[in-house]
C-alpha positions as CSV (number, residue, x, y, z in Angstrom):
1,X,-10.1,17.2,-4.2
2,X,-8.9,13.9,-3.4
3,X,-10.6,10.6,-2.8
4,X,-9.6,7.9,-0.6
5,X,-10.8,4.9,-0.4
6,X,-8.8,2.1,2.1
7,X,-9.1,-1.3,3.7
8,X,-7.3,-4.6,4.6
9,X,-6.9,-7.2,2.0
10,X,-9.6,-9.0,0.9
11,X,-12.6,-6.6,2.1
12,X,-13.6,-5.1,-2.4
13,X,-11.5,-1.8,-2.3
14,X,-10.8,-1.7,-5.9
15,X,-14.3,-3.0,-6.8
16,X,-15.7,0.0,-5.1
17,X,-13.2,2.6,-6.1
18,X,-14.3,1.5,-10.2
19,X,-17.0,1.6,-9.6
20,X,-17.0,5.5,-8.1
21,X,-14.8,5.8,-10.7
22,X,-17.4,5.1,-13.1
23,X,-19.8,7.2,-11.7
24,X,-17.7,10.9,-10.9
25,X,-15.4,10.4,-14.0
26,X,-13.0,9.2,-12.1
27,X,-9.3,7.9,-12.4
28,X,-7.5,5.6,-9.7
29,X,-4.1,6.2,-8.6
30,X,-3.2,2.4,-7.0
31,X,-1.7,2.6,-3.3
32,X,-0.1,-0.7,-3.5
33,X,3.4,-1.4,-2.3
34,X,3.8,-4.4,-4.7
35,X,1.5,-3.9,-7.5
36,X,3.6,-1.0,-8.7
37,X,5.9,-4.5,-10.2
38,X,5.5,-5.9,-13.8
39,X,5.4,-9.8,-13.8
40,X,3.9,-9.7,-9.9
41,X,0.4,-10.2,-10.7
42,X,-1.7,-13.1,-9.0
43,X,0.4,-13.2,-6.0
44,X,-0.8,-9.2,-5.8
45,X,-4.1,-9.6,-6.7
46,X,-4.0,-7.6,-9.9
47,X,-6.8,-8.3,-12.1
48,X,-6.9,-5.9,-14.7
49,X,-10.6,-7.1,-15.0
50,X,-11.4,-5.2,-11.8
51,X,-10.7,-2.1,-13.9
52,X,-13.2,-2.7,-16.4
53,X,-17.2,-1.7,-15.6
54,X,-19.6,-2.0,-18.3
55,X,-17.5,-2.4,-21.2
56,X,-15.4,0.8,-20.1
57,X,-11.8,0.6,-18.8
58,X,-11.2,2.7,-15.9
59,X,-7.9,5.0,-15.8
60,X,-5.7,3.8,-13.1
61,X,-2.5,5.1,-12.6
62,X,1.2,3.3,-10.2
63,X,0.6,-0.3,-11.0
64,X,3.2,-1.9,-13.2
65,X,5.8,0.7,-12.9
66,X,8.5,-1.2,-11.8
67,X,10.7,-4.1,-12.7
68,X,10.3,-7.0,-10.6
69,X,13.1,-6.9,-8.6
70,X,14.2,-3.5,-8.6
71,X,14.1,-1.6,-5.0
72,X,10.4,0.8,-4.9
73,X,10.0,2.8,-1.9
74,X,8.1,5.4,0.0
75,X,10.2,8.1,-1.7
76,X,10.0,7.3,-5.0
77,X,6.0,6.5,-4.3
78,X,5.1,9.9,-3.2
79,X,7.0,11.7,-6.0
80,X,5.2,9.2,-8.8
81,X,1.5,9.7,-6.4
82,X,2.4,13.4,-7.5
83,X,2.9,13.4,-11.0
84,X,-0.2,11.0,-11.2
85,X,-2.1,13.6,-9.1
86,X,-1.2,16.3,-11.2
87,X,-2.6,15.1,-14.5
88,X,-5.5,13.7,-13.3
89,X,-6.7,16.9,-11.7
90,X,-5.2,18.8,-15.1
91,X,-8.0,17.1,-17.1
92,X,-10.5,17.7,-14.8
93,X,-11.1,14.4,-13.4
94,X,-11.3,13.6,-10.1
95,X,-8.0,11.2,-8.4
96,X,-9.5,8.4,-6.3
97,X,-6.6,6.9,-4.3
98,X,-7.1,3.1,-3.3
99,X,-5.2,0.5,-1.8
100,X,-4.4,-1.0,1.2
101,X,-0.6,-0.1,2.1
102,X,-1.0,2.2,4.9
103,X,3.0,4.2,4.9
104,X,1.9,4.6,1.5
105,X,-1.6,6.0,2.1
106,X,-0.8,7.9,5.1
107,X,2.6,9.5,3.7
108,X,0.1,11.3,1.0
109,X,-3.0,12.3,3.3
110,X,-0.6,13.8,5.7
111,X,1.9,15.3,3.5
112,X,5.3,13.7,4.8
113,X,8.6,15.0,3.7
114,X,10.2,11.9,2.1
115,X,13.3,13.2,0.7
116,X,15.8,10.7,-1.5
117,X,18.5,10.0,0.9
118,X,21.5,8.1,0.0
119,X,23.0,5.5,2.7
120,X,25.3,7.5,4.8
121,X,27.9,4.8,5.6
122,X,29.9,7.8,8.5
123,X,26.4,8.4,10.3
124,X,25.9,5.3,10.2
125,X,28.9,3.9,12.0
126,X,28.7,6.8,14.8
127,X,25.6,4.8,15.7
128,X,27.5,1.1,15.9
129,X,27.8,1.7,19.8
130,X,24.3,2.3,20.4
131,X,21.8,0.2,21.8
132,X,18.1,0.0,19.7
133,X,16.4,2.4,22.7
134,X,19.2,5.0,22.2
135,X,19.0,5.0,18.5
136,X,14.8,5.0,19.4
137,X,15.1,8.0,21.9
138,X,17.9,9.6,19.6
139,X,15.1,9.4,16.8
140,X,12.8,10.9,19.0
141,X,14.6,14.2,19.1
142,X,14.6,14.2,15.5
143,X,10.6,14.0,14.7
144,X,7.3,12.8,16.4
145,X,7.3,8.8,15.7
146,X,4.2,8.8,12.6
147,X,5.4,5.6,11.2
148,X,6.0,3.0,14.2
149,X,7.6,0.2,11.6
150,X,10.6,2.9,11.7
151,X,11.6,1.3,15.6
152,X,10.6,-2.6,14.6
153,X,14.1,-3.8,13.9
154,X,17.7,-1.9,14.2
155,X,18.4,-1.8,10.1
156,X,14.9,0.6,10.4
157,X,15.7,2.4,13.2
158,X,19.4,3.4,11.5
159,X,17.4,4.2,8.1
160,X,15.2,6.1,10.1
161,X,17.5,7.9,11.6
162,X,19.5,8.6,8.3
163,X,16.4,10.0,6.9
164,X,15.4,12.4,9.6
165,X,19.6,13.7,10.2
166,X,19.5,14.4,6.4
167,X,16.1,16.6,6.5
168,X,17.7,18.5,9.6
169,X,20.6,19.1,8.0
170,X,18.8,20.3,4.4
171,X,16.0,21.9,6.3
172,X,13.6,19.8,4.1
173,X,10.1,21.1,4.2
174,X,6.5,19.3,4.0
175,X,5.6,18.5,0.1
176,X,2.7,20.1,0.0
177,X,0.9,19.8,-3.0
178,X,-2.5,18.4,-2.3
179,X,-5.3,20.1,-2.1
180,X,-7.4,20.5,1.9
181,X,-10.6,18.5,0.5
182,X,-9.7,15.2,0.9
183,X,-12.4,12.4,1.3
184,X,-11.4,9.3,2.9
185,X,-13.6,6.0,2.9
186,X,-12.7,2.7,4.8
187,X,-14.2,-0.5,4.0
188,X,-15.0,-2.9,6.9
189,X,-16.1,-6.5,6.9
190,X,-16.8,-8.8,10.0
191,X,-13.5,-10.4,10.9
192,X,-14.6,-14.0,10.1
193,X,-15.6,-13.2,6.7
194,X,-12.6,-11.7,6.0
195,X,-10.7,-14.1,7.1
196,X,-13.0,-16.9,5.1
197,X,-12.3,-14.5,1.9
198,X,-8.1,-14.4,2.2
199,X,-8.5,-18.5,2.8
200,X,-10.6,-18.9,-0.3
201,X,-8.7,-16.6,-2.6
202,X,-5.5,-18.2,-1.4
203,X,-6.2,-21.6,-2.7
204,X,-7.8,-19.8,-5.7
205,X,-4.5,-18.1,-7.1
206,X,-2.4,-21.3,-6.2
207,X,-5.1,-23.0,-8.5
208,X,-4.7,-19.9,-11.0
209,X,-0.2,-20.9,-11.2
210,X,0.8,-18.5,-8.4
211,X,3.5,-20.7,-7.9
212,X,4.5,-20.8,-10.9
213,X,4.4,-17.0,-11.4
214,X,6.9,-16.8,-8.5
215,X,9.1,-20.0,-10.0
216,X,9.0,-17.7,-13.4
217,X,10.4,-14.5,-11.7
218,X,13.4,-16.4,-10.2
219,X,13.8,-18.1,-13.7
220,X,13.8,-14.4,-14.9
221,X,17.0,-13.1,-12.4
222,X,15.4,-11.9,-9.9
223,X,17.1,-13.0,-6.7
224,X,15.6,-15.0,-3.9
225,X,16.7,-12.8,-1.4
226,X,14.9,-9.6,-3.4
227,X,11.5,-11.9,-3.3
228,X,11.3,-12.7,-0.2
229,X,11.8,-9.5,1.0
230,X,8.5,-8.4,-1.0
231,X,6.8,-10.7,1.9
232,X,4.0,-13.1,1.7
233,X,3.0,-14.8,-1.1
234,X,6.4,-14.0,-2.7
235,X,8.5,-14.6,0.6
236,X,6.5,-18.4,1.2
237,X,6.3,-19.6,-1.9
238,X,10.1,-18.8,-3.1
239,X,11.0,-20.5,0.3
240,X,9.1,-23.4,-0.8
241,X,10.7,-23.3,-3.9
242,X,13.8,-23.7,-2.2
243,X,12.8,-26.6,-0.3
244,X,12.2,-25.2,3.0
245,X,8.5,-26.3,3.8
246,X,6.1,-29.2,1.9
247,X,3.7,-27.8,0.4
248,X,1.2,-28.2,2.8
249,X,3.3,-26.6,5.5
250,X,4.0,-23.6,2.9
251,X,-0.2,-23.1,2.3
252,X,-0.2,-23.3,6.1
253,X,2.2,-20.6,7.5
254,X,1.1,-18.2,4.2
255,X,-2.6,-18.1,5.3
256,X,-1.9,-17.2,8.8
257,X,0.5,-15.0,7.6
258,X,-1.9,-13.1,5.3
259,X,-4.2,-13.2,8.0
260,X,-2.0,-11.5,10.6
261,X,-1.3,-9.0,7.9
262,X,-5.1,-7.7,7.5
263,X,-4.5,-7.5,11.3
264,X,-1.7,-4.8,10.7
265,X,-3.3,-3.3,8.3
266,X,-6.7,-2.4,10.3
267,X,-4.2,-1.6,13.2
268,X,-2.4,1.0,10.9
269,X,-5.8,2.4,9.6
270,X,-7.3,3.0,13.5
271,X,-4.0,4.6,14.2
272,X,-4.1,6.7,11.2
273,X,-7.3,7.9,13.0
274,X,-6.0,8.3,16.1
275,X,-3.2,10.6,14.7
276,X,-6.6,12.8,13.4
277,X,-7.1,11.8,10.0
278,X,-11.5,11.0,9.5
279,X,-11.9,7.8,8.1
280,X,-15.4,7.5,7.0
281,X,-16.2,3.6,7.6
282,X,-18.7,2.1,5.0
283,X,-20.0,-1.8,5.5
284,X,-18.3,-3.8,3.3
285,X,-21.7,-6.1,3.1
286,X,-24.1,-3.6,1.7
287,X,-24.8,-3.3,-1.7
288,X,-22.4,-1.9,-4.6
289,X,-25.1,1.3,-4.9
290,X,-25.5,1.7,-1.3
291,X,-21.8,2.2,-0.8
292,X,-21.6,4.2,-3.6
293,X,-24.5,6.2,-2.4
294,X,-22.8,7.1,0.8
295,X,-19.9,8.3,-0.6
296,X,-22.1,10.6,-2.8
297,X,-23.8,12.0,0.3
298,X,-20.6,12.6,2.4
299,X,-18.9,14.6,-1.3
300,X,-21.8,16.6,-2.8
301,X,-19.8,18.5,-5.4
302,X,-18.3,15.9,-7.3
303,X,-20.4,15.8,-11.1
304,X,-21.7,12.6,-12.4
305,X,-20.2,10.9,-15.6
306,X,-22.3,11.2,-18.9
């Protein structure tokens, strides 16, 4: 069995997910793109706090993995997801999966075939001479499009496209290690509030030294180009950093763009659906034990904690 349990910034995934965590003996394999990365911590949102519910730590599994720095991607995601997995359920507890990275979440629930491809500089220059809707249509012929962030820029597309001529070529099946009983829980909040929440926590982690977090990693060696290609806070404030936007202008164009993320986020979630995964959507607003008591009803065989 596997539990899921998604949402869009800002809406009390992980609060939840301890929570059931707490109750079912539960351990919580993180599905967070950037928390897998030491050193990245208020800019992420990783309290370790979260983890901790009456005194007790809660297992959780995929979060500072990584170097800052180093290159973490969907690959090397779903073969860590599997070792995780794999002890969890060899000790009898139960794997709740949380976080709000949808490639992430959706590469699991469905079982993609993420091989480990290496760049293939002589594919990639037979494609030079095509235009983006050949290389799209050319990808079409390869594999139905799950992931639609493979056709949002050319250097995508190509990678895309390397990926899926390589798993031709190999004949590279479906991982499938997962077992058919998989729960999956969305939280939902009304729009406003969630925007209200990602403004307030904003200023709270600039007030907590986000910046400075940020202005340590670069001290560190980690390059500005590698930062702001981990996006938002990291992206913004390095860019400030480098003198690119006042302050105020930096606070500015990072809250919209954290806003516009949730956006992306809900739209990958709904699309998720669409493609015929059951989301079960629970009201962010109610009650820690309500929540928790809906989850119980929808997964009856899951045992209670001592």
């Amino acid at each position: 069995m596997l539990i899921t349990i998604l949402g869009p910034t800002a809406t009390g995934k992980t609060q939840l997910a301890v929570a059931l965590a707490h109750k079912i003996k539960g351990e919580i394999i993180s599905a967070d793109s950037r928390q897998v990365y030491r050193k990245m911590t208020i800019g992420t949102g990783k309290d370790m706090m979260d983890f901790r519910i009456d005194g007790i730590l809660i297992p959780y599994h995929l979060i500072d993995i990584a170097n800052a720095g180093e290159e973490y991607n969907l690959f090397r995601f779903t073969s860590d997801f599997k070792k995780a997995y794999e002890d969890i359920v060899s000790r009898n507890k139960t794997p709740i999966m949380c976080g709000g990275t949808g490639m992430y979440i959706e590469a699991v629930l469905r079982n993609f075939a993420v091989p480990d491809v290496a760049v293939n500089d002589e594919f990639r220059k037979s494609l030079e001479s095509l235009s983006d809707e050949e290389l799209k249509t050319m990808l079409l012929q390869y594999k139905t499009l799950h992931n639609e962030t493979d056709t949002e820029n050319r250097r995508r597309l190509i990678r895309a496209l390397e990926i899926a001529h390589f798993s031709a070529e190999k004949n590279i099946a479906n991982n499938t290690f997962l077992p058919t009983e998989q729960f999956i829980f969305g939280i939902q909040l009304p729009r406003e509030e969630v925007r209200n929440k990602i403004t307030q926590r904003l200023h709270a982690r600039i007030k907590e030294g986000m910046i400075e977090e940020v202005r340590e990693l670069l001290r560190s060696g980690v390059s500005p180009t590698r930062l702001i290609r981990y996006g938002l806070e990291y992206k913004f404030i390095t860019e400030y950093l480098m003198n690119e936007y006042s302050f105020d202008e930096m606070i500015r164009l990072l809250n919209i763009a954290i806003h516009q993320f949730s956006k992306r986020q809900m739209t990958w979630f709904r699309g998720m659906e669409r493609r015929g995964l059951k989301i079960n959507w629970i009201n962010g607003q109610l009650p820690m034990e309500q929540k928790l008591k809906i989850i119980r009803e929808t997964i009856s065989d899951v045992p209670e904690s001592d």
